[in-house]
C-alpha positions as CSV (number, residue, x, y, z in Angstrom):
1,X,-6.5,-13.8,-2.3
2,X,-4.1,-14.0,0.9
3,X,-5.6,-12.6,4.0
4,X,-4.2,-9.2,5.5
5,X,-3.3,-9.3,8.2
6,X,-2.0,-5.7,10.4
7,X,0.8,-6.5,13.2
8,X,0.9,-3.7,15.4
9,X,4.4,-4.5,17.6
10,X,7.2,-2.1,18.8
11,X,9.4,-4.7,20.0
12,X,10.8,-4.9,15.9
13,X,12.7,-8.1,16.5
14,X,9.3,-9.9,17.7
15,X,7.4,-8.1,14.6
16,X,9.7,-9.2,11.8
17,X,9.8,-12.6,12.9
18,X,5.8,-12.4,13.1
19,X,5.5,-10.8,9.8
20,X,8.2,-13.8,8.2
21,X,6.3,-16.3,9.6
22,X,2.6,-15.3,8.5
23,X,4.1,-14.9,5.0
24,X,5.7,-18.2,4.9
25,X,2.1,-19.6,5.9
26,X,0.6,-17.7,2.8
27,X,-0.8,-14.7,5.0
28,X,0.1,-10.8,3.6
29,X,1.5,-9.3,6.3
30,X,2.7,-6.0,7.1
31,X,4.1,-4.2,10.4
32,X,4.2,-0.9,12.6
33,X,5.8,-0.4,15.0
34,X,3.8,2.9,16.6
35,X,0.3,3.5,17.5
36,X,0.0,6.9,15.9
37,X,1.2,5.4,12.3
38,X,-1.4,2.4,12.9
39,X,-3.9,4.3,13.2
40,X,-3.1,6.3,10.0
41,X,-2.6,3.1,8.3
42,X,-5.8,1.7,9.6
43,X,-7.8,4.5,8.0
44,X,-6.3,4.3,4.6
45,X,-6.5,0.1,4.5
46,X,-8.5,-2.8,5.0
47,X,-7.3,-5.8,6.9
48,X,-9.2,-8.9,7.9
49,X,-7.2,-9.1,11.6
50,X,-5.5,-6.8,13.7
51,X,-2.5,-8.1,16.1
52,X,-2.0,-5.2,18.5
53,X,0.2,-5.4,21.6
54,X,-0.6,-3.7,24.4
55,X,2.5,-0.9,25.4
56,X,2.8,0.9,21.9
57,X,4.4,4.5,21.4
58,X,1.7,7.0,20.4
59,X,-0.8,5.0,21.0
60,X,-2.0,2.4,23.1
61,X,-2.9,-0.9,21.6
62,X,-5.9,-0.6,24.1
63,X,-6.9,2.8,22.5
64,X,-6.1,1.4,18.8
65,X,-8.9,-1.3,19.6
66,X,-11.3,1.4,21.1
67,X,-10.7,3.5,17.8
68,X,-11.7,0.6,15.6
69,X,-14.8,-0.6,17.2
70,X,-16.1,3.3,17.9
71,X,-15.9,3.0,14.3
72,X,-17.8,0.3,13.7
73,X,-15.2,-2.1,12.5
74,X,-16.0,-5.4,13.9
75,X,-12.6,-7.6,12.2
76,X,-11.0,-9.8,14.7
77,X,-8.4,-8.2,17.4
78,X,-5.9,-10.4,19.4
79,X,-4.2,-8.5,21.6
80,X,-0.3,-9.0,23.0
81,X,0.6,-8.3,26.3
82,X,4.0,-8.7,28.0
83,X,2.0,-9.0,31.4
84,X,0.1,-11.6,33.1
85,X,-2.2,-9.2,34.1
86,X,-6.0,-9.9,34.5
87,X,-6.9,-5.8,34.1
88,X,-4.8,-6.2,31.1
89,X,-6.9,-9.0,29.5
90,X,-9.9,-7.5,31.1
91,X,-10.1,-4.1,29.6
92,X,-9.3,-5.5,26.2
93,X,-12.2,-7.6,26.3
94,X,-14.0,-4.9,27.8
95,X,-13.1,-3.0,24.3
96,X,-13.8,-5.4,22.5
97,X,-10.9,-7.5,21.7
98,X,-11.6,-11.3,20.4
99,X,-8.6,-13.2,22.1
100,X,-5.5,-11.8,23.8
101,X,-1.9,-14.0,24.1
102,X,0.5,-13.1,26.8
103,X,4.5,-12.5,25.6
104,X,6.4,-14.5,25.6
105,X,3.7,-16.5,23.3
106,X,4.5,-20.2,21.5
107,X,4.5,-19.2,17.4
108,X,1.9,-22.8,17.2
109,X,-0.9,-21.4,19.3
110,X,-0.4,-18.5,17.8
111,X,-1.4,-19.6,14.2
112,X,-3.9,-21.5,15.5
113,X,-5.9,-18.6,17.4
114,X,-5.6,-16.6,14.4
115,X,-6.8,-19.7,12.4
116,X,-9.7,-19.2,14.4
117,X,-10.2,-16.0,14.1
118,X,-10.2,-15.9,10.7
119,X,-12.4,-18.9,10.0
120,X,-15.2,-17.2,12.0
121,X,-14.8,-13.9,10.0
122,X,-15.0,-16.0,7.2
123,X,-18.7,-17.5,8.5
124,X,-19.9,-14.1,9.4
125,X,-19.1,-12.0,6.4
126,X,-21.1,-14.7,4.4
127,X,-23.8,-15.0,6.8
128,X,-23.5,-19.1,6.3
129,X,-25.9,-21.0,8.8
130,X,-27.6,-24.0,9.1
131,X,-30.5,-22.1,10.9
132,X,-31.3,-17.8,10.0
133,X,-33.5,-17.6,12.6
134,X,-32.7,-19.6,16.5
135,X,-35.2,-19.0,19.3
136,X,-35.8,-19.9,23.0
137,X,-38.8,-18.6,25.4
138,X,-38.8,-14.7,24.3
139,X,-35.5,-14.8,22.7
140,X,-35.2,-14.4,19.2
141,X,-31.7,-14.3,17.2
142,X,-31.0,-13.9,13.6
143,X,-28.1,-15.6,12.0
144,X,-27.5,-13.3,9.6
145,X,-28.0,-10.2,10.4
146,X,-26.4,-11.1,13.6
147,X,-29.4,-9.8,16.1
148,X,-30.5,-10.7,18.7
149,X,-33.8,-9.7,20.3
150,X,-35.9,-10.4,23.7
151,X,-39.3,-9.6,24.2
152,X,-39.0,-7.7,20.7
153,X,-36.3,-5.2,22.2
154,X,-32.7,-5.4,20.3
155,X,-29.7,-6.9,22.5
156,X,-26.7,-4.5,21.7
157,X,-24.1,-7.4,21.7
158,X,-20.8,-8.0,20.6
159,X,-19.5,-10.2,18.2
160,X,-18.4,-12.6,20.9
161,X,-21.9,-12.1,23.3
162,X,-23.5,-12.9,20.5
163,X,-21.5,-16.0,19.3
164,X,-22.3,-17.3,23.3
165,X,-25.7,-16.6,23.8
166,X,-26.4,-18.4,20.2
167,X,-24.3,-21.6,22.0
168,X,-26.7,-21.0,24.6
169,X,-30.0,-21.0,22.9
170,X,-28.1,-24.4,20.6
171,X,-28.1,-26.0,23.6
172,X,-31.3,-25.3,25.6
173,X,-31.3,-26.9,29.1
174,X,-27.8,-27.9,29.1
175,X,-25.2,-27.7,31.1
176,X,-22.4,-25.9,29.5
177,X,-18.5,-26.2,31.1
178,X,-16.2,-23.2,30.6
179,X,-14.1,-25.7,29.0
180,X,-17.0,-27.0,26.3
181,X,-18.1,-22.9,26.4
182,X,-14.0,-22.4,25.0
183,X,-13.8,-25.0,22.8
184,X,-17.3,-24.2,21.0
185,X,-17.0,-19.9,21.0
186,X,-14.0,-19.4,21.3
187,X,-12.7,-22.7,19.3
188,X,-9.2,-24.1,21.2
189,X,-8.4,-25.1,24.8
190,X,-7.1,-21.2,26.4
191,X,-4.9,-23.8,28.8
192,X,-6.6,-22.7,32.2
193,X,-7.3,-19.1,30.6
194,X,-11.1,-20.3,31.6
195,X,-11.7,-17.2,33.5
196,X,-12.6,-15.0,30.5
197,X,-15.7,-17.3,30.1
198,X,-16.7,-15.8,33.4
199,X,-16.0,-12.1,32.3
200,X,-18.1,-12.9,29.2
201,X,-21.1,-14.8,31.2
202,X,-21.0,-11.6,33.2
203,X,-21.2,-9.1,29.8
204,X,-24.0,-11.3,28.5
205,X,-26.1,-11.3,31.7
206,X,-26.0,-7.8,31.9
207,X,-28.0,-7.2,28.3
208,X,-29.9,-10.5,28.3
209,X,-31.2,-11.1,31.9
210,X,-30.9,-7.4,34.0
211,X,-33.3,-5.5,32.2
212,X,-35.7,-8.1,32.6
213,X,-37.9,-9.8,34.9
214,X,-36.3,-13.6,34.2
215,X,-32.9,-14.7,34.2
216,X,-32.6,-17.1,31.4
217,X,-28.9,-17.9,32.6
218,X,-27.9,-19.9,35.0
219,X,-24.9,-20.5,36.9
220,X,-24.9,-24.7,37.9
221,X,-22.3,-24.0,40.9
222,X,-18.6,-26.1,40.3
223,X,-20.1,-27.3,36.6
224,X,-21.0,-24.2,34.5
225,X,-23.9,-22.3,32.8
226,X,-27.1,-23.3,31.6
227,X,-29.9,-21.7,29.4
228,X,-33.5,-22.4,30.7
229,X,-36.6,-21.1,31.3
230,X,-36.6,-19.4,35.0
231,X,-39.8,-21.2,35.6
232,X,-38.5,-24.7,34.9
């Protein structure tokens, strides 16, 4: 069966190329061009990703995403934006968005982010690990469920915190690059889009380290992050 996939886009030019171009790769594909219709759309349908730009009539793309995950709905978002704006990218993120392009956008990375997107979908809904259950010092996480714990209390995570803390804890003591942290959660090269490792690292710390008395993670100044034991 094809994956759906919802294309959210009030430029209509841009969204009927998109749509003719997902369909010729064997995707079922279907387009609005306003927020408001979206969201009625998104109540009566299921897809297994969302592509929402940013400026919509109605509603926002921004408050589309907010809807969805108040909701509970965890399916992959990538977000368009026609500006190269970090508040932009940052309060997408901050709602939850998985990935985020900036227009104008090559169709190539395109497929391949939402290759991406889709394959780890694919991995969560089945639950498929080589491992259920990763731990490290008083962190526990289960594969699938998808929870996390520390010192028995329940991390409230999102999809992508939790897809980087369990690179973390898969490579205890390690130094991790933003580049090797890209390649490994968020599965391409972002070319120099590095930054929302940082944004993410920040997320993270703030539900696995604050509440506590030990920071498990580590910033290695000019190399990256690393998971280890505060007393090590």
């Amino acid at each position: 069966m094809a994956e759906k996939i919802l294309v959210v886009e009030d430029e209509k030019k841009i969204a009927r190329v998109l749509q003719l171009e997902f369909e010729y790769e064997g995707y079922e594909a279907q387009v609005v061009h306003d927020g408001i219709e979206a969201w009625e759309l998104m109540q009566q349908s299921a897809f297994d990703l969302y592509i929402l730009d940013v400026m919509l009539p109605g509603l926002s793309g921004i408050e589309l995403l907010r809807r969805l995950r108040k909701e509970g709905k965890e399916e992959p978002v990538l977000m368009l934006t026609a500006r190269d704006a970090t508040v932009d990218k940052v309060t997408g993120l901050d709602q939850g968005a998985d990935d985020y392009m900036t227009k104008p956008f090559d169709m190539e990375e395109l497929f391949a982010r939402v290759r991406v997107l889709l394959r780890r979908k694919g991995k969560n809904s089945t639950g498929v690990s080589q491992e259920t259950e990763l731990a490290f010092a008083d962190l526990q996480v289960n594969m699938e469920r998808r929870e996390a714990k520390r010192a028995g209390q329940l991390l409230d995570l999102t999809p992508r915190e939790f897809d980087l803390l369990v690179c973390f804890i898969e490579h205890p003591y390690h130094v991790l690059s933003r580049e090797q942290l890209m390649e490994q959660v968020w599965g391409f090269d972002y070319a120099g889009e590095t930054n929302v490792v940082d944004v993410y690292i920040r997320y993270l710390r703030q539900k696995l380290d604050k509440p506590f008395e030990a920071a498990y993670l580590q910033t290695v100044r000019g190399v990256g992050y690393v998971l280890k034991d505060a007393e090590t």
